[in-house]
C-alpha positions as CSV (number, residue, x, y, z in Angstrom):
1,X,-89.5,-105.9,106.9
2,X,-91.6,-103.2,106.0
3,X,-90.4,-99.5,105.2
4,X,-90.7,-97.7,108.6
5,X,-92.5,-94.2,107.5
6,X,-91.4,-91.1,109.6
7,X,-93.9,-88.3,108.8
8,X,-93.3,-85.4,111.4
9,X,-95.3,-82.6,110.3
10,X,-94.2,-81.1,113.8
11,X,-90.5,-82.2,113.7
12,X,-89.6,-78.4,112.1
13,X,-87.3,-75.3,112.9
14,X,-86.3,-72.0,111.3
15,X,-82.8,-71.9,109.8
16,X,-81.2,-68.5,108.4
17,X,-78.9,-68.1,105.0
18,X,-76.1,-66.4,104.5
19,X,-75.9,-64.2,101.2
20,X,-73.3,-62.6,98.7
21,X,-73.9,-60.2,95.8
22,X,-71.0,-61.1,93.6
23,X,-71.9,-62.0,90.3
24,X,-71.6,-65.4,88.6
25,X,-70.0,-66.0,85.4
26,X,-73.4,-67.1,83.8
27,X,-75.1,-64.2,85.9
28,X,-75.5,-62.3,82.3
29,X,-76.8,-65.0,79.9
30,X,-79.2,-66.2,82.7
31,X,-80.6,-62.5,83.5
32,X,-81.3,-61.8,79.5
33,X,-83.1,-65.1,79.3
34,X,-87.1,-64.2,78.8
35,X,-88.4,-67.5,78.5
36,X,-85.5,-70.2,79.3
37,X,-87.4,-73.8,79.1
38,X,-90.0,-73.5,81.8
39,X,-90.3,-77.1,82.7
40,X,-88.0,-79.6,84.1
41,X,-86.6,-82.5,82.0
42,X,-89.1,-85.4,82.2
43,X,-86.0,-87.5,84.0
44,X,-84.6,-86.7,87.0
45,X,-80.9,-87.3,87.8
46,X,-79.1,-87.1,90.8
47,X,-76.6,-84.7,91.8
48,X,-73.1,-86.3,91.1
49,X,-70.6,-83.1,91.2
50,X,-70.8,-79.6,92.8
51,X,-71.1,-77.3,89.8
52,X,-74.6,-79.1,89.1
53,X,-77.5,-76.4,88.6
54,X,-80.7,-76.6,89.0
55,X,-83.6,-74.4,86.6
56,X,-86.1,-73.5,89.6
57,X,-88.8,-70.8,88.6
58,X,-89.5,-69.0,85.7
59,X,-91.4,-66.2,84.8
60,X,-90.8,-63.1,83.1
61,X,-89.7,-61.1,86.3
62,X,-88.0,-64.2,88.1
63,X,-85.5,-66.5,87.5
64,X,-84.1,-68.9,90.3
65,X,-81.8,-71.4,89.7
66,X,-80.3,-73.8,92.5
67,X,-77.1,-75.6,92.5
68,X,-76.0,-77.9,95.1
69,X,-72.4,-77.3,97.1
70,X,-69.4,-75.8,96.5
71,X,-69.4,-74.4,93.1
72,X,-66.8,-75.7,90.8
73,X,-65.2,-78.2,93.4
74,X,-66.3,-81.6,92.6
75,X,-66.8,-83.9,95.8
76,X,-69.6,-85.9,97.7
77,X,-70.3,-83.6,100.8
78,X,-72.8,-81.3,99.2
79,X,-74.0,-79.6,102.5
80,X,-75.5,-76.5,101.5
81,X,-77.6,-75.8,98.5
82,X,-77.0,-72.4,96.5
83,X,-80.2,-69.9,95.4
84,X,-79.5,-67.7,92.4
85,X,-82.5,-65.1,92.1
86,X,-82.6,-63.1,89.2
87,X,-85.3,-60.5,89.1
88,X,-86.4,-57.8,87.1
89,X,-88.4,-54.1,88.1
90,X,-91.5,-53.7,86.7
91,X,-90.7,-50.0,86.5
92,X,-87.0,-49.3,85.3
93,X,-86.7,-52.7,83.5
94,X,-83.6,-52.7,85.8
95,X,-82.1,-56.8,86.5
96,X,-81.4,-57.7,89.7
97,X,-79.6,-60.7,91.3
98,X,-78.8,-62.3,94.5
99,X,-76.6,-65.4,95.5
100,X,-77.6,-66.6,98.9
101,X,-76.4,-69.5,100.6
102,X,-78.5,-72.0,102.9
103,X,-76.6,-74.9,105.5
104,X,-78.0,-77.9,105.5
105,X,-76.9,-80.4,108.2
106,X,-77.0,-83.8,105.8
107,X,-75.5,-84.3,102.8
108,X,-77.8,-82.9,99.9
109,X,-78.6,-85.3,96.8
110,X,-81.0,-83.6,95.1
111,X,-83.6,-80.9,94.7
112,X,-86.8,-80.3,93.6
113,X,-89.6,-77.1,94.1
114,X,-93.4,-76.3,94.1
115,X,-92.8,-73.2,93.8
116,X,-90.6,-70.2,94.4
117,X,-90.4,-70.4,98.2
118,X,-90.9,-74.5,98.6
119,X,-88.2,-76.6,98.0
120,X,-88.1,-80.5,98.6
121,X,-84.7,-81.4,99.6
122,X,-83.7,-85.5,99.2
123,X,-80.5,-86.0,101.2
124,X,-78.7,-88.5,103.4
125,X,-78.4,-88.0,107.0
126,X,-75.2,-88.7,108.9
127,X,-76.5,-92.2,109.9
128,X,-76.3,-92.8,106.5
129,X,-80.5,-93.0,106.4
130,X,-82.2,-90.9,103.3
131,X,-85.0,-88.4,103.9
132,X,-87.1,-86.0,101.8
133,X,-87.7,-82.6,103.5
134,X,-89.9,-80.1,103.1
135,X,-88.0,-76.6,103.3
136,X,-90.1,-73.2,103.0
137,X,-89.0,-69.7,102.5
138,X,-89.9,-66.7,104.2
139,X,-89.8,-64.4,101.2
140,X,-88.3,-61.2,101.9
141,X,-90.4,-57.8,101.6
142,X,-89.7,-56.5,98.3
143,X,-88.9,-59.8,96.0
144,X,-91.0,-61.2,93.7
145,X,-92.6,-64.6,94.3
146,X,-94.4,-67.3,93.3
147,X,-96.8,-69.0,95.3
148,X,-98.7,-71.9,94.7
149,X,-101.8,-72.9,97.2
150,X,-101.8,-76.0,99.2
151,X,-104.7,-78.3,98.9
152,X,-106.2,-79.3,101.6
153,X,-108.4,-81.6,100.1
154,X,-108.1,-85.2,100.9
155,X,-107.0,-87.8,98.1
156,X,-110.0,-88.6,95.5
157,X,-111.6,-85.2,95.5
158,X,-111.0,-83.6,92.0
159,X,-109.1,-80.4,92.3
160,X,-108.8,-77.9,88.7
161,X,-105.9,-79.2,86.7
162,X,-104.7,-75.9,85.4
163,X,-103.8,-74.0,88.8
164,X,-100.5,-71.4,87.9
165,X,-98.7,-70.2,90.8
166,X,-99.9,-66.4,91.9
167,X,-96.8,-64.7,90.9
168,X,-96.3,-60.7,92.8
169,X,-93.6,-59.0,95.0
170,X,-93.7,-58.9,98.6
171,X,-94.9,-55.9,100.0
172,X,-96.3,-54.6,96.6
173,X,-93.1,-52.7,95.5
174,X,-89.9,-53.9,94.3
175,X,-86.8,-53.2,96.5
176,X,-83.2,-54.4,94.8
177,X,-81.6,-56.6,96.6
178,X,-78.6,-55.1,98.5
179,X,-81.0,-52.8,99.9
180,X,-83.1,-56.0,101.7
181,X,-82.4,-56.2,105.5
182,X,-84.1,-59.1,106.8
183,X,-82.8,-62.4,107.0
184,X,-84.0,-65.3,104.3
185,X,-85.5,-67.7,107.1
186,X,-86.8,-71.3,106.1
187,X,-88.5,-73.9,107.9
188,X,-87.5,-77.6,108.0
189,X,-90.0,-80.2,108.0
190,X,-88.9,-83.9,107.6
191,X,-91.5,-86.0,105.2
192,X,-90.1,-89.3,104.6
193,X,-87.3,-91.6,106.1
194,X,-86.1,-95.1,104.1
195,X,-85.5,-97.6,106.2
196,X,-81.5,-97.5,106.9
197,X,-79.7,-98.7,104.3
198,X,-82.1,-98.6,101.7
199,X,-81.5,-95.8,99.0
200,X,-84.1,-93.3,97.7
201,X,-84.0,-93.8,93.8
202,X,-86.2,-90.9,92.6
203,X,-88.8,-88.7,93.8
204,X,-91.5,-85.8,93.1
205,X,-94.2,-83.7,95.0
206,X,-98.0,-83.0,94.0
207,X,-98.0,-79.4,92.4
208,X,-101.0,-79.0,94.5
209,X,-99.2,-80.2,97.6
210,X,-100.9,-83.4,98.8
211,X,-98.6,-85.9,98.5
212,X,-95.0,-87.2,97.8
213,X,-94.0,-89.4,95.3
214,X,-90.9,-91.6,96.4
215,X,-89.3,-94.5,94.3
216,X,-87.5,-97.1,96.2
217,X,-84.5,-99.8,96.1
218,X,-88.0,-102.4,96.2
219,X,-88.6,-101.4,92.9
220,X,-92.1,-99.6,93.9
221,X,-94.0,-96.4,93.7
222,X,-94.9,-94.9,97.4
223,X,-97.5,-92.2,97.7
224,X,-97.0,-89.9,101.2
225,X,-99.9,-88.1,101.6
226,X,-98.8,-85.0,102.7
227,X,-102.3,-83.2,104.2
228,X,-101.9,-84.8,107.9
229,X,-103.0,-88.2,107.2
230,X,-100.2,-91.3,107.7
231,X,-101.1,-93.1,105.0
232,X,-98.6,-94.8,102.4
233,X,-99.9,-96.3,99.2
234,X,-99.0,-97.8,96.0
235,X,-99.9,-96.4,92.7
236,X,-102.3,-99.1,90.9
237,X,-100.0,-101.4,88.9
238,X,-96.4,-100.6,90.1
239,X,-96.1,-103.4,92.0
240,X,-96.8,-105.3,88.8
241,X,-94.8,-103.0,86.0
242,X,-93.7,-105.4,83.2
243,X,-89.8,-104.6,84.5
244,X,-89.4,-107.4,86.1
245,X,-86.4,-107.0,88.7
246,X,-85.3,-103.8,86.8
247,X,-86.1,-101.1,89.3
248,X,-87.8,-98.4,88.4
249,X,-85.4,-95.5,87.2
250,X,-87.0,-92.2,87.6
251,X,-90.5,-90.8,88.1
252,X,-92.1,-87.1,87.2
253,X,-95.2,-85.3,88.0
254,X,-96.1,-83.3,84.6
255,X,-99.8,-81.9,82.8
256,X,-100.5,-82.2,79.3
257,X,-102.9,-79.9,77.9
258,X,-105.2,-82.9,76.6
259,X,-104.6,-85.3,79.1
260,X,-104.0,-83.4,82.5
261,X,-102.0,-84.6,85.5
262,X,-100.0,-87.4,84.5
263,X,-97.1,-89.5,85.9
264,X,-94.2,-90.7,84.0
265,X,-92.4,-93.8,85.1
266,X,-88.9,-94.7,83.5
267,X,-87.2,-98.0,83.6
268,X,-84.5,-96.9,81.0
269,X,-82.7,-100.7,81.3
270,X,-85.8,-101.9,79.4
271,X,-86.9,-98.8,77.0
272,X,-89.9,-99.3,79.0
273,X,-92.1,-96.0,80.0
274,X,-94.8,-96.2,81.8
275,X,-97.6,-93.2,81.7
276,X,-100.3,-92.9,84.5
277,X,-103.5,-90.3,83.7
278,X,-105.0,-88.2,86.7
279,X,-107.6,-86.5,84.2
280,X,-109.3,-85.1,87.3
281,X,-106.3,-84.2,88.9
282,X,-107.8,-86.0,92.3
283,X,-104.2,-87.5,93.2
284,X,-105.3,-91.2,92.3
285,X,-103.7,-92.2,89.0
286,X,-106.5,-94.3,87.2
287,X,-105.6,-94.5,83.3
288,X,-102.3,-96.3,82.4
289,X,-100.4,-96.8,79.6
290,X,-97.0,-98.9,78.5
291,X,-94.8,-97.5,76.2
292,X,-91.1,-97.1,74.7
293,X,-88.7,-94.4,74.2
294,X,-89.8,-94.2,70.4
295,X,-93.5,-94.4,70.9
296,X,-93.2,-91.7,74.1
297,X,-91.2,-89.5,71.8
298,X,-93.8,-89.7,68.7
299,X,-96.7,-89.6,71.3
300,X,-98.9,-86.2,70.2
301,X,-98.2,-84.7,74.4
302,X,-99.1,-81.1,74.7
303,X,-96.9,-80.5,78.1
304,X,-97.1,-77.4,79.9
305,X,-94.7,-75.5,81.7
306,X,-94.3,-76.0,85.7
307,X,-95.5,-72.0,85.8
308,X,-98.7,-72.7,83.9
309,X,-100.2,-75.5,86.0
């Protein structure tokens, strides 16, 4: 049977978090940190215990990290997600930090972001059926943020591979935290839906905002196009991946400085790495190339940080 795509762009509301300025016990090392690594690692995990944190922007006035549950209580109903912001005034040098808290009503797995207010939130619903959400953030008047643009450019037209989010504070003028009123509102917008009972193995979004990357239990690629259009497709060649029946075991979205956009496909069971070129960053993955752990590690890549691309 195929895989019944649900892609409500309308299907969305406005939630609220709750927030707290009490200070974590890492609150110090992570607000020193000028440059922390800038980039996620090249394999995604999923979530498997409540004190799990997430590295989720980084530039030299803003720091967000995200962590999934209850901190420091290990169990399997992660249904909240936790944003750390840690920011500093242009003016007084001053750090700043705030804990909020946001409800979610499925069970969060994972995590990912485009940027400072868009997250991308895998989870399973109460049916027991997975979905990837889009949430985005209303960020408050006197934060800093960091805002990528959304292409609205359909699949195959070439967009500029090096596009860094457009990093400023709300409003022009830093206000600390405690002293920000209004509520941090999100909106909800359900992407994809696996077909019950199948489970969402790993997933990424277009830095650009045009599509979804989702990895299966059929051992395939899916591309969502995320611009309107209901379209699903298969990245050329992962149907036919030299795996096997060894599903695929992770996917990420990175840029090297030589190559440009580029997709990395793990299937760790075999050492086998698969890399996929966008040169033209036009979302349609045309070069390919088969490797190992050892010949990916000895490779000559030139990887940018998320916050340069």
């Amino acid at each position: 049977m195929d895989r019944v795509l649900r892609f409500f762009l309308a299907l969305s509301f406005v939630g609220c978090a709750s927030h707290t300025d009490q200070p974590h016990p890492d609150a110090e090392r992570w607000a020193s940190m000028e440059h922390p690594p800038g980039s996620r690692h090249l394999q995604e995990h999923r979530v498997t215990n409540a004190s799990y944190w997430r590295h989720g922007y980084v530039d030299a006035s803003l720091t967000r990290w995200i962590g999934l549950g209850n901190t420091g209580v290990a169990n399997e109903e992660h249904r909240h997600l936790h944003l750390k912001d840690f920011e500093r005034d242009p003016n007084s040098e001053e750090r700043h930090q705030r804990h909020q808290f946001v409800d979610c009503p499925f069970h969060v797995i994972d995590v990912h972001w485009r940027d400072s207010h868009e997250l991308w939130v895998l989870g399973r619903r109460d049916d027991g059926v997975e979905v990837v959400e889009r949430w985005e953030f209303r960020r408050q008047a006197g934060g800093w943020n960091a805002k990528r643009s959304s292409a609205r450019t359909r699949i195959g037209h070439p967009l500029p591979v090096v596009q860094p989010p457009v990093v400023s504070i709300v409003g022009g003028e830093l206000v600390p935290p405690r002293f920000r009123t209004e509520p941090l509102t999100y909106r909800r917008t359900l992407m994809y839906a696996a077909e019950p009972g199948v489970a969402i193995v790993d997933y990424d979004v277009d830095p650009d905002g045009r599509y979804l990357l989702v990895v299966d239990d059929d051992f395939g690629i899916r591309q969502v196009l995320a611009n309107g259009h209901l379209a699903t497709l298969r990245i050329p060649g992962s149907s036919t991946l030299p795996t096997g029946t060894t599903r695929i075991d992770s996917i990420s979205i990175g840029c090297d400085a030589n190559l440009g956009r580029v997709l990395i496909v793990r299937a760790g069971t075999l050492d086998f790495i698969g890399l996929y070129v966008d040169a033209d960053n036009d979302g349609v993955f045309e070069g390919f190339e088969a490797m190992n752990k050892k010949s990916f590690d000895a490779f000559p890549f030139a990887w940018l940080a998320q916050g340069e691309y």
